[in-house]
BAROTOR-277562 format. One record per residue: residue in one letter; x, y, z of N, C-alpha, C, O in turn. Coordinates in steps of 0.2 Angstrom, whole numbers, plus 2048, in hexadecimal, padded with zeros to 3 digits. Layout:
residues N
aXYZXYZXYZXYZ;...
END
This chain:
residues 294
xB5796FB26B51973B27B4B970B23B45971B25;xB4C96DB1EB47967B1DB42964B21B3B964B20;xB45962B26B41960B2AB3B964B2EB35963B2F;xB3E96AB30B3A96FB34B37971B2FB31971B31;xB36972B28B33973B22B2E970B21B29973B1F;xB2C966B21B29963B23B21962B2AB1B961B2A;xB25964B2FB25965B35B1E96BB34B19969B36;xB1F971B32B1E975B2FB18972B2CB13971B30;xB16971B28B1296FB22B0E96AB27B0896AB26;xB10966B2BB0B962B2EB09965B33B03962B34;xB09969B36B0696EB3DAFF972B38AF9972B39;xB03974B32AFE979B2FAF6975B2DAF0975B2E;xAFB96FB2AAF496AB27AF0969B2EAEA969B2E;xAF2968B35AEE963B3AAEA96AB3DAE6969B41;xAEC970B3BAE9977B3CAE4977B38ADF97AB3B;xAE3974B30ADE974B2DADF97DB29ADA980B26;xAE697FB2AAE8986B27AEA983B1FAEE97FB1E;xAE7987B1BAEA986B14AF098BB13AF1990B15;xAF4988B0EAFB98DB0CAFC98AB06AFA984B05;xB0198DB01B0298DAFAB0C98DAFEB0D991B03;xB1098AAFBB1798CAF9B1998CAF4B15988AF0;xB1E98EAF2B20991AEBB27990AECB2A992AF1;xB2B98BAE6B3198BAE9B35990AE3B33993ADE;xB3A98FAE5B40995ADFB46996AE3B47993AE9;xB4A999ADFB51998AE2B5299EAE7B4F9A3AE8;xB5999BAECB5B99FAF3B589A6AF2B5A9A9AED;xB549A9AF6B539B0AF6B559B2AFFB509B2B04;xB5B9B3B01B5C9B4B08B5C9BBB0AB5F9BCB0F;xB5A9C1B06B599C6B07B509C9B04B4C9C5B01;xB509CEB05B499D1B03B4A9D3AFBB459D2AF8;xB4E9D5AF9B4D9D8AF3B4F9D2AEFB4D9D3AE9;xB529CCAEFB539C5AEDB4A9C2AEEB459C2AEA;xB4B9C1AF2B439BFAF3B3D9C2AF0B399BEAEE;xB3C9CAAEFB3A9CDAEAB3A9CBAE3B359CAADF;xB419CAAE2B409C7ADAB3F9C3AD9B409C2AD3;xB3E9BDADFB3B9B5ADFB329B6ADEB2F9B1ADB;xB2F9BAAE0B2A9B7AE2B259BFAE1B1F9C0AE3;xB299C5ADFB269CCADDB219CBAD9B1B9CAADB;xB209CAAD4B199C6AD1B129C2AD6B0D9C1AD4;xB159C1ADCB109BBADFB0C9C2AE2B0F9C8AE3;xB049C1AE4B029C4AE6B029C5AEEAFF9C0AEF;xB049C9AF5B039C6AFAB089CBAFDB0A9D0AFA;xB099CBB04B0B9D0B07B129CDB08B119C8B0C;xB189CEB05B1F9CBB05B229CFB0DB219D5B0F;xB259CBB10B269CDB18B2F9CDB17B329CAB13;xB319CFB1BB379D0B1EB379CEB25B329D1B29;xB3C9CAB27B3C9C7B30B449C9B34B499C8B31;xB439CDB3AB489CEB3BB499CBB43B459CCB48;xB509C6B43B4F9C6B4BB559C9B50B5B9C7B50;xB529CEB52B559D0B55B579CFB5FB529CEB62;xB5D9D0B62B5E9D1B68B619D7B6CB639DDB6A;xB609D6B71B629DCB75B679DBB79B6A9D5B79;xB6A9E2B7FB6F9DDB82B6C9DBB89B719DAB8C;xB689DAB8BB679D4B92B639D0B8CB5E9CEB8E;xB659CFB87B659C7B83B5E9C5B82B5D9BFB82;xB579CAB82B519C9B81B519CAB77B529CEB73;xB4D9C2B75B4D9C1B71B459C5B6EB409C5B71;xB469C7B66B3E9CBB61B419C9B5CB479C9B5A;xB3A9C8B58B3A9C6B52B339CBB50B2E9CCB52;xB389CEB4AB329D3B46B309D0B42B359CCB41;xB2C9D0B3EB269CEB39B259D3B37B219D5B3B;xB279D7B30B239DCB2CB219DCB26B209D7B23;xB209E0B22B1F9E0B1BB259E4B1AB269E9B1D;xB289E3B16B2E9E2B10B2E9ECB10B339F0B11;xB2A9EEB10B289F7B0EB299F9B16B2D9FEB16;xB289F7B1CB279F9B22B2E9FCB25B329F8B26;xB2DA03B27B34A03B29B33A01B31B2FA01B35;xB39A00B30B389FBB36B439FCB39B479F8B37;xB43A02B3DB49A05B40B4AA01B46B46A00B4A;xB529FDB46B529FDB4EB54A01B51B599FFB55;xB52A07B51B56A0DB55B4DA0EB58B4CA0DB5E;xB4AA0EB55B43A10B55B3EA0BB5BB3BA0CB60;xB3FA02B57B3E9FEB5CB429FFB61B3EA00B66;xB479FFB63B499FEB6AB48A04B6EB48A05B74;xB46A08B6AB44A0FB70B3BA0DB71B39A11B76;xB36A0AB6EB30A06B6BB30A01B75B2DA01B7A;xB359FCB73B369F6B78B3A9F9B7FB399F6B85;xB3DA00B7FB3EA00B87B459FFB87B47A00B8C;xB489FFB84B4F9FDB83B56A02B82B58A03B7C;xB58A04B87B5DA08B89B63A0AB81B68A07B7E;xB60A11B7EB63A13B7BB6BA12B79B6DA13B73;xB6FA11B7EB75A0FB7CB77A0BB7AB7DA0AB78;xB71A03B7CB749FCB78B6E9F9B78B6A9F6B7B;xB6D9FEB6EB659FCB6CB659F5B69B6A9F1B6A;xB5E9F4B66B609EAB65B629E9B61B619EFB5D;xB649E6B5EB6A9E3B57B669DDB53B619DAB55;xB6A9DBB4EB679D5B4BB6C9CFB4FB729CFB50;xB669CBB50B699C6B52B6F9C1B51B6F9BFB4B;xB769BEB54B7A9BAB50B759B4B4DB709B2B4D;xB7C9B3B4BB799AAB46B779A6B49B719A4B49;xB7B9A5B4FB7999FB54B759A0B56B7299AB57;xB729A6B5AB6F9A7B5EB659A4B59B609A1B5B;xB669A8B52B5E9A5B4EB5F99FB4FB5A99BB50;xB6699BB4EB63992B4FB5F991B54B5998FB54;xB65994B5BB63991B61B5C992B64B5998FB68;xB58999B5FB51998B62B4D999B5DB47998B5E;xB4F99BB57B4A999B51B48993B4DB43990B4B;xB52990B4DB5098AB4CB52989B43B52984B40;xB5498FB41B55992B3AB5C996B3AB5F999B3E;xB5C995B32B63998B31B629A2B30B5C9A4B31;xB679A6B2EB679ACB2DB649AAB25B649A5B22;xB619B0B24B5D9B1B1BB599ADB1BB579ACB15;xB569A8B20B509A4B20B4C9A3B25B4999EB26;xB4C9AAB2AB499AAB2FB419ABB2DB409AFB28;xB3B9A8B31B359AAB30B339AAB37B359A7B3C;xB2D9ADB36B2B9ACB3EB269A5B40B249A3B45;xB269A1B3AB25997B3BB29997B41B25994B45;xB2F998B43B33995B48B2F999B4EB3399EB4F;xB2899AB53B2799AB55B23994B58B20993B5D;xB23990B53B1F986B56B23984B5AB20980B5E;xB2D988B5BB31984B5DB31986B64B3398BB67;xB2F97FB68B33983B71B36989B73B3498DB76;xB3D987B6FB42989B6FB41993B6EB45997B6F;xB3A994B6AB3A99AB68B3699DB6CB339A3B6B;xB35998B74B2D99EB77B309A2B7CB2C9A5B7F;xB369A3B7CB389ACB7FB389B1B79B379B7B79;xB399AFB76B389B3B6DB329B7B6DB2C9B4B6D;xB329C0B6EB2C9C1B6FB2B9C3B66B309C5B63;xB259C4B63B259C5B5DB1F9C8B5AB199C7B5A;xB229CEB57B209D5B56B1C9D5B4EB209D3B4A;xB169D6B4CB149D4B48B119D9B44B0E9DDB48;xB129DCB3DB0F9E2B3CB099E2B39B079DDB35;xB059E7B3CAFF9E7B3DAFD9E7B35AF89E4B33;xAFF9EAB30AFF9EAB2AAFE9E3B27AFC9E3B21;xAFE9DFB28AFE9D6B27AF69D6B27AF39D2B24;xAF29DAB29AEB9D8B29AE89DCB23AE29DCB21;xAEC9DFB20AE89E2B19AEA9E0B11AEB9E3B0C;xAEC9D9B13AEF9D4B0DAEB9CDB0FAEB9CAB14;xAEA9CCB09AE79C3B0AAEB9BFB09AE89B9B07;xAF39BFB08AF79BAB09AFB9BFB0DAFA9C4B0F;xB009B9B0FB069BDB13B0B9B8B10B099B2B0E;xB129B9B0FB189B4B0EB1F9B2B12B249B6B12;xB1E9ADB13B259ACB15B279A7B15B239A3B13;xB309A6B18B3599FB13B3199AB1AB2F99CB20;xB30995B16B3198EB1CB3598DB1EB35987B1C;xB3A98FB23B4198CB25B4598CB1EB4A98AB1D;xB4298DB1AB4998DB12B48993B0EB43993B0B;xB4D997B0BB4E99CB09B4B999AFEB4B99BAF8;xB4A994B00B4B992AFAB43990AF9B4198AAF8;xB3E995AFAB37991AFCB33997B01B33998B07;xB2F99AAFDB2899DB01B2299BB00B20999AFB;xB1E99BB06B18999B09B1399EB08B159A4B09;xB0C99DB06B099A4B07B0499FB0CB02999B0C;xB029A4B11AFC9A3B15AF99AAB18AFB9AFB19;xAF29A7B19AEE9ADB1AAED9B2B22AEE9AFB27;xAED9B7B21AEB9B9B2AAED9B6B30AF29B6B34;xAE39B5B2CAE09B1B31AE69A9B33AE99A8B39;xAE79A5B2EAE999FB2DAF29A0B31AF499BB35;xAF79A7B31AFB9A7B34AFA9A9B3CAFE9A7B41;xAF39ACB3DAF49ADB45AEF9A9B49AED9AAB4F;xAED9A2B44AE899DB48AEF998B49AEF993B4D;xAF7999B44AFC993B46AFF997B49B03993B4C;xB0199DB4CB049A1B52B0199FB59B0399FB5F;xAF799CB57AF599DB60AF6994B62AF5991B67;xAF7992B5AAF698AB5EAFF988B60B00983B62;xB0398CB5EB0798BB61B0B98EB68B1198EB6B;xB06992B6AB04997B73B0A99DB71B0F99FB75;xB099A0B6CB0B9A6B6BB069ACB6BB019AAB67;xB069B3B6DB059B8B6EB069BBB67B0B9BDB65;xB019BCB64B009C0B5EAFE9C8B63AF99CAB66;xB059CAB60B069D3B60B079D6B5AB0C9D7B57;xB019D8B57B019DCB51B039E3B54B019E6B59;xB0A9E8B4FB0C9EDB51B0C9F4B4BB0F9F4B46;xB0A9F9B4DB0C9FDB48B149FFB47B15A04B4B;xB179FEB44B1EA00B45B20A07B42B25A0BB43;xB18A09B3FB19A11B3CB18A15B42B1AA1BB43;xB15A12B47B11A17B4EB19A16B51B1EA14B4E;xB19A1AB59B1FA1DB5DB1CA1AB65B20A1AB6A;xB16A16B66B14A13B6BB18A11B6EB1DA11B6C;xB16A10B74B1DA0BB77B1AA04B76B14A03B75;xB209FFB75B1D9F8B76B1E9F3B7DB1E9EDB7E;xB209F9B82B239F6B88B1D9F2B8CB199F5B8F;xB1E9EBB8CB199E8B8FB179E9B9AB1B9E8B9F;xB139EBB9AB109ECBA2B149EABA5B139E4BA4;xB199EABAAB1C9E6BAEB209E1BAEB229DEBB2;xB249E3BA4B289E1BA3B2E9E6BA5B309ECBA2;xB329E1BABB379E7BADB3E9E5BABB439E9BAA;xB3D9E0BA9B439DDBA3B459E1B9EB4B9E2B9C;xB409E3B9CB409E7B95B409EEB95B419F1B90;xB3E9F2B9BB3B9F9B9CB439F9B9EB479F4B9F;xB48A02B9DB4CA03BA0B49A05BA8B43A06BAA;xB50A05BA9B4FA05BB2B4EA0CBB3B51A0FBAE;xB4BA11BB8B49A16BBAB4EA18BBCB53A15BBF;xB4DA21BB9B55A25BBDB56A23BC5B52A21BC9;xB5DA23BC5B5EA23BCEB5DA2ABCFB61A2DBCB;xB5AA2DBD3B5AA31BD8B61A34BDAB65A2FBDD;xB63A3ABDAB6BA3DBDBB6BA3EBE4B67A41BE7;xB6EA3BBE4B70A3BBECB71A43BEDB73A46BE9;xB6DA44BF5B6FA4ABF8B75A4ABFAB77A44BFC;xB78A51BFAB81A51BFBB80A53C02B7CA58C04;xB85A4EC07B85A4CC0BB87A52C10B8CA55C0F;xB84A54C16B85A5CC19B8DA5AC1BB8EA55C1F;xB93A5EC1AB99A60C1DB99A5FC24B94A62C28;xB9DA5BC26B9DA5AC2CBA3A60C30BA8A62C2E;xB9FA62C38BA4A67C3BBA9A65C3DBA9A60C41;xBAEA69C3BBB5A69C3DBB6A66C43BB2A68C47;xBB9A61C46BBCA61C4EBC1A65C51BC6A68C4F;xBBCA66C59BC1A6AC5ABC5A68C5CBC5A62C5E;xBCBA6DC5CBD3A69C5CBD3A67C64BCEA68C67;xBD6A63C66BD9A61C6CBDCA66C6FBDFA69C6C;xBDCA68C77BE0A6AC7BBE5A68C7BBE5A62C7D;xBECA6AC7ABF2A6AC7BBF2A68C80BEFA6BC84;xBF6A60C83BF8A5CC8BBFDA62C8AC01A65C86;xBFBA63C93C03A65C96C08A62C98C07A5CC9B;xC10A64C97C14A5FC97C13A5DC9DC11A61CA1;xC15A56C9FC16A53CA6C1BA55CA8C20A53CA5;xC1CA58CAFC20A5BCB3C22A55CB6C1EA50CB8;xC2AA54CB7C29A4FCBCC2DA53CC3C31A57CC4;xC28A50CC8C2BA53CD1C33A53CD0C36A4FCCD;xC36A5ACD3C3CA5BCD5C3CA5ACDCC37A5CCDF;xC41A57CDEC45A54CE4C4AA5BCE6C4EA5DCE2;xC47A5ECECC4BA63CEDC53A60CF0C54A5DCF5;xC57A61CEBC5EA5CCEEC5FA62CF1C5CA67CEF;xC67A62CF7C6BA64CFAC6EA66CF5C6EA63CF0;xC72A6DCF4C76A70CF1C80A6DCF0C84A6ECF4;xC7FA6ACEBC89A66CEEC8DA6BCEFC8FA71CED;xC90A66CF5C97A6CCF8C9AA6CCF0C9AA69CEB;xC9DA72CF2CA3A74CEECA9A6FCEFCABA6ECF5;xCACA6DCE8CB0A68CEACB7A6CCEDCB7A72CEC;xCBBA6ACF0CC1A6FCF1CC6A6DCEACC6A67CE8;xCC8A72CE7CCDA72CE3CD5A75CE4CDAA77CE0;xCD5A74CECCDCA76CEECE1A73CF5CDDA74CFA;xCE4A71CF7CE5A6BCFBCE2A71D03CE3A78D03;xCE0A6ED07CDEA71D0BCE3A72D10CE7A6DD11;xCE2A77D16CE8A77D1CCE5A73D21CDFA74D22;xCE8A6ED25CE6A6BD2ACE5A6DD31CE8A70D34;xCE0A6BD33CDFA6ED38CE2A6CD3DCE2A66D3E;xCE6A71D42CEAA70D47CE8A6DD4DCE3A6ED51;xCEFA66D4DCEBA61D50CF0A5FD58CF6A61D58;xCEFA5CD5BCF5A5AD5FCF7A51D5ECF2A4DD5E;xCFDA50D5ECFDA47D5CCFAA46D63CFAA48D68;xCF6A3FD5FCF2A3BD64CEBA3DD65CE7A3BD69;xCE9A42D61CE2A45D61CDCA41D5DCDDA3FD57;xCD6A3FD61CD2A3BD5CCCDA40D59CCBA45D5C;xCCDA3DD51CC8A43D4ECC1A40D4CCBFA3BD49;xCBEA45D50CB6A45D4ECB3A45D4BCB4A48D46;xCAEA41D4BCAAA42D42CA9A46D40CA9A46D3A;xCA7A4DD43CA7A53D42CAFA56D3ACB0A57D34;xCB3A55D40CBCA55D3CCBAA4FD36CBBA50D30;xCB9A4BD38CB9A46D30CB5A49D29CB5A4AD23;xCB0A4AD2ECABA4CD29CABA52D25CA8A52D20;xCB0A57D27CB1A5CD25CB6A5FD1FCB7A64D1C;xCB7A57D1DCBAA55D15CC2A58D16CC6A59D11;xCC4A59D1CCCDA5DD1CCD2A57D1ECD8A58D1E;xCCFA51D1FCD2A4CD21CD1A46D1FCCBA44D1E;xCD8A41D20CD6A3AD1ECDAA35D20CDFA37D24;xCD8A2ED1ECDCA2AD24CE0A26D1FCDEA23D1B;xCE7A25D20CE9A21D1BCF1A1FD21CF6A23D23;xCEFA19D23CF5A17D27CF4A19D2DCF6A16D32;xCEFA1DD2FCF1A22D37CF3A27D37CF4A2AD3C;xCF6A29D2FCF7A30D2FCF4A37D2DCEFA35D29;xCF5A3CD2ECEFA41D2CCF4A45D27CFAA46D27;xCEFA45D21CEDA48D1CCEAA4BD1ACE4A4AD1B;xCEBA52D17CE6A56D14CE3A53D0DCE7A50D08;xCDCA53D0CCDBA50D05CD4A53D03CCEA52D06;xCD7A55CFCCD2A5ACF9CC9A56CF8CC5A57CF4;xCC9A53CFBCC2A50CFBCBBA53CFCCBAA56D02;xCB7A54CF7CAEA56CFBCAAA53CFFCAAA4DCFF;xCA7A57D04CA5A56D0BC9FA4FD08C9EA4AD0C;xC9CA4FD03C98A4ACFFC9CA42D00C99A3DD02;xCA2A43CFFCA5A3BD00CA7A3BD04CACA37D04;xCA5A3DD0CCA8A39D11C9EA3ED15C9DA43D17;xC9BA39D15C95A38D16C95A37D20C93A3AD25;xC97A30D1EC99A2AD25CA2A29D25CA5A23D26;xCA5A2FD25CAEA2BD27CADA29D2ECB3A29D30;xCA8A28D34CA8A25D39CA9A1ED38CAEA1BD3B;xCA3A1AD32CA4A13D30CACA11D2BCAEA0BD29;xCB0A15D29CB2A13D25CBDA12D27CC2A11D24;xCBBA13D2ECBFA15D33CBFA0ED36CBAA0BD37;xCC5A09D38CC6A06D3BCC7A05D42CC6A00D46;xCCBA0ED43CCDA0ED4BCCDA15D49CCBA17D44;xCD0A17D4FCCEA1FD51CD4A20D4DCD9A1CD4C;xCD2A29D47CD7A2AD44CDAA2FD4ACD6A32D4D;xCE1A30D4ACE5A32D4BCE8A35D49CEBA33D44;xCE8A3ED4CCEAA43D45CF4A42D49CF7A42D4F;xCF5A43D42CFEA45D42CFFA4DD3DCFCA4FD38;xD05A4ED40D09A54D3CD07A55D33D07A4FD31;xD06A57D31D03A57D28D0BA59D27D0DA5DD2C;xD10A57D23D17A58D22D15A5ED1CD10A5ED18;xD19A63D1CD1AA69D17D19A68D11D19A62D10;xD18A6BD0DD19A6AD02D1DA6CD01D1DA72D02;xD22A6ACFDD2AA6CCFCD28A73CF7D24A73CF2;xD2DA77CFAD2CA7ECF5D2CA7DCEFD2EA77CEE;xD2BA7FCE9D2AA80CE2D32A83CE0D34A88CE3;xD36A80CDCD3BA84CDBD39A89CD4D38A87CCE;xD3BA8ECD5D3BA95CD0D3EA95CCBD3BA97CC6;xD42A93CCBD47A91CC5D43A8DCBFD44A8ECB9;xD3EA8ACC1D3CA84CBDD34A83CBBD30A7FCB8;xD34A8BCBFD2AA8BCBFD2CA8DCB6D30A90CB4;xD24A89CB4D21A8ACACD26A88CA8D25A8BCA2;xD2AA84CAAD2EA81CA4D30A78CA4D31A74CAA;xD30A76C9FD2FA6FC9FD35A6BC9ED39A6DC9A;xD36A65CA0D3DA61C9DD3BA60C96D37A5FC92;xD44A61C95D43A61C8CD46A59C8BD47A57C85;
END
């Protein structure tokens, strides 16, 4: 930090700004630093650098007495109540201040590095004829005037915003939409209930066409009697067909068959049947009806 302290002191001289430092042991807090330099005349400052969370970098500059809440700033800057701005990590003051923690000053605006750095300045700084703060080292304050701090803020193209932090103002810049919260959304109208469908008509079952079939003969379930024939008589299809006769050898047979299986007994005839005598059915003997070999 030597060096940026250096650094420092040549910018001020080639500004042609006078300043006085006063060196003494580490003061990295205000009440430390107090009792380094409470004797000096001049307005003793406190710097706080604070961030937010879309990562928007501020650095406050006030007098040591100013209160200065960050519940208050962040409702000041735009900044959504529930994740108000914090004090900065460590890394993050190197990476843009350029300085360690307990040795922050608002000097680290010469640095590139700090021009997204917006820096909040209290307006009370203009009714003291010095002001103080560390040069990059906690081991070491600076007095410079006003005027002489806000002629090295504009040659370095910094925006001196002097602020009252006792007022309730907003500090939300025009058009900064970064910084503004985002505008309620608008509650959706509830969407009209859509009407019911109507049900579907019930398909009728699909009939299929009935085929008027013929009614089936009755099968015979009893040997049937022969029709009285003389040998050598040819039977007619009509006689075949009549299901009381059949052809086996050239002899005639009674047989219990339905009129349905002999359709065509003309085709199924080799030669003319020829009815013969049907031989009797041997009597039943009585003796033996309903009873079985043992």
């Amino acid at each position: 930090m030597e060096a940026h302290r250096e650094q420092l002191f040549a910018k001020l001289k080639e500004l042609d700004v006078s300043t006085e430092t006063i060196e003494h042991a580490a003061a990295p807090t205000c009440e430390e630093h107090t009792a380094q330099v409470g004797h000096v005349s001049g307005g003793q400052a406190k710097n706080l650098c604070l961030r937010d969370k879309k990562g928007n970098m501020y650095l406050v500059t006030a007098l040591k007495d100013t209160p200065t809440g960050l519940k208050e700033i962040s409702e000041r800057l735009g900044v959504p109540k529930s994740s108000p701005v914090r004090l900065a990590a460590a890394e993050k003051m190197t990476e843009f201040l350029q300085v360690q923690p307990g040795s922050v000053t608002p000097f680290s605006m010469m640095f590139p590095s700090a021009a997204s750095v917006r820096l909040l300045i209290d307006v009370n700084f203009k009714s003291h004829e010095k002001l103080m703060f560390h040069p990059f080292m906690n081991t070491a304050t600076t007095l410079i005037s006003p005027d002489g701090f806000e002629k090295f803020l504009t040659s370095c193209g910094v925006e001196v915003e002097y602020v009252d932090f006792a007022d309730s103002s907003s500090l939300v810049k025009k058009g900064d939409a970064a910084k503004s919260p985002a505008p309620a959304k608008e509650p959706k109208a509830p969407k009209e209930p859509k009407a019911p469908k109507e049900p579907k008509p019930a398909k009728e079952p699909k009939q299929k066409p009935t085929e008027d079939k013929a009614p089936a003969a009755a099968s015979v379930s009893a040997p049937v009697t022969a029709v009285s024939a003389a040998p050598g008589q040819e039977l007619t299809s009509d006689d075949w067909a009549s299901g009381k006769y059949g052809r086996a050898s050239g002899e005639l047979k009674v047989m219990p068959w339905s009129h349905t299986i002999y359709k065509k007994p003309d085709g199924w005839a080799d030669a003319p049947v020829v009815a013969a005598p049907l031989a009797a059915a041997p009597a039943a003997d009585a003796s033996t009806s309903g009873e079985r070999d043992s």
